[in-house]
N, C-alpha and C positions, 0 to 999 in steps of 0.2 A: 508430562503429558504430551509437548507439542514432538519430541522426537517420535512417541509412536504412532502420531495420528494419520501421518502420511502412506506409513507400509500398512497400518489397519486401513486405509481407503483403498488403496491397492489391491486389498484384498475382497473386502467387502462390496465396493461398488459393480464389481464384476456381477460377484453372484445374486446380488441386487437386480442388474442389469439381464441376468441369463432369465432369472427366475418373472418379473416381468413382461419378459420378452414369451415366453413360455405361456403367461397367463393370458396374454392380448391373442395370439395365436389361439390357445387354446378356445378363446370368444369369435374370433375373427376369420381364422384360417391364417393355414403359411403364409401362401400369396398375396393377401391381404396386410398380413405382418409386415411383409419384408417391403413392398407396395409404400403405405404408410412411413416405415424406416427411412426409405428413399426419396419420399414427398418431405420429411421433415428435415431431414439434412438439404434438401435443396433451397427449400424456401428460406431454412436459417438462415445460409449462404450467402442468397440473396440480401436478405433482412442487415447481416455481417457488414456485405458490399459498401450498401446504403449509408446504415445509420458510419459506419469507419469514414465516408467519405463524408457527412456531415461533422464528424466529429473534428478530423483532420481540419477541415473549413474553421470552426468555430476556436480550434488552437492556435492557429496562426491568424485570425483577426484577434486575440485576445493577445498575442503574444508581442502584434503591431501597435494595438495600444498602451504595450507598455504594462498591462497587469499580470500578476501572477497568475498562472493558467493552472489550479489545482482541480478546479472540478473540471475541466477538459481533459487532462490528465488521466483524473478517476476513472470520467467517460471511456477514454482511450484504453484502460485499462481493462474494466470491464467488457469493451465491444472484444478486445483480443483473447480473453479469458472466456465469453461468451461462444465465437466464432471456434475455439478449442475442443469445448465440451458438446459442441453442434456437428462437429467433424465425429466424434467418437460416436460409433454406434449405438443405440438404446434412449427408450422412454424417457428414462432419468435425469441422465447427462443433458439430453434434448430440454426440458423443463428448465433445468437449472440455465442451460445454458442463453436459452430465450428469453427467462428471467433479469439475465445481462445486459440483452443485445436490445430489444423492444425499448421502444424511446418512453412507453407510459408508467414501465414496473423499473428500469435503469434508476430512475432516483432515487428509488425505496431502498436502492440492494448497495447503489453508492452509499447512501445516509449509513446506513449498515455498517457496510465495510469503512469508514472513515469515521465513526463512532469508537470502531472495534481499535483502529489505527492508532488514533489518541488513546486509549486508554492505554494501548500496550506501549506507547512510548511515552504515555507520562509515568508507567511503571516500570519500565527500564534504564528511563532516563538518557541522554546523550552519551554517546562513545567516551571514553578517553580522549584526551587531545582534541577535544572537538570545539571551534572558535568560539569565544567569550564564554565557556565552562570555567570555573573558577578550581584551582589545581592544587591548591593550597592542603590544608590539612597534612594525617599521618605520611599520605604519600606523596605530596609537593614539599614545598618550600614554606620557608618564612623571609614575607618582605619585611625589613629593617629600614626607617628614613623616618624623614618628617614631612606629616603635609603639609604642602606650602599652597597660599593663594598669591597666586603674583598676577597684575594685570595685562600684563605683557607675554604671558605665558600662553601658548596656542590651545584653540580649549582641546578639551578630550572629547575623543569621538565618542563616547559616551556621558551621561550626567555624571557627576561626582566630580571629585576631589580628584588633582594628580599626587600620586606618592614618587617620592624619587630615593632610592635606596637602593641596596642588592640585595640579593636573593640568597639566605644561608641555609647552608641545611639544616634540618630539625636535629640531629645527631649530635652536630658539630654547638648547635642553642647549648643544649641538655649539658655539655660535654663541660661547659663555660661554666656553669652558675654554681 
């Protein structure tokens, strides 16, 4: 699905985009159309300017105190994503995009998108090779040792048991027994 959604947007938001444009005109007049197009890309702009420059502000106090800055992040993300779709001409874009950048509907579209976020990464789960993912199975390795409790031994940067052994291939196991 996600490979086609991007050229179906492509396609579709356009004419989306013409065909609204068309209907407000045809309510309004051209010059009122195009009037309005330009009154809402400006104020976006505006609106972009602002809330970027608070968001930036509330990154680096958060980043000074030492916590993780994910919802400033989100914010930051959204105001750039927001400011995008406010650049692009039409109704549409314009909603969606304001929907981003507005400090009172931003947390609704953040929860959204950071809902959406987790679930698609606890259903894909981490990369390959990616630290403290456990490698083991068909395509890692078998650790072979014994675990030892010594009290003089440095603890592990994690809870558990140290194991001390090598690492043999599954192949080379099989091949033995």
């Amino acid at each position: 699905m996600w490979p086609l959604l991007f050229p179906l947007l492509f396609v579709l938001v356009p004419i989306l985009e013409i065909y609204v444009i068309v209907q407000v005109a045809h309510a309004i007049g051209g010059g009122w159309t195009l009037l309005l197009l330009l009154a809402e890309t400006a104020l976006g702009l505006w609106i972009v300017k602002r809330e970027g420059r608070r968001a930036w502000s509330r990154l680096n106090t958060t980043v000074a105190q030492g916590r993780m800055p994910d919802t400033e992040l989100a914010d930051g993300f959204l105001i750039l994503l927001g400011g995008g779709l406010l650049i692009v001409p039409g109704f549409v874009t314009d909603v969606v995009g304001l929907l981003c950048v507005l400090p009172f509907t931003r947390p609704l579209v953040r929860r959204l998108v950071m809902v959406w976020a987790a679930r698609r990464a606890a259903r894909l789960g981490p990369p390959p090779g990616f630290p403290g993912t456990f490698q083991g199975g068909p395509q890692g390795g078998v650790v072979r040792g014994e675990v030892i409790e010594e009290d003089d031994a440095p603890p592990p940067p994690v809870r558990g048991q140290i194991v001390r052994g090598d690492i043999v291939d599954d192949d080379e196991t099989d091949d033995k027994r």
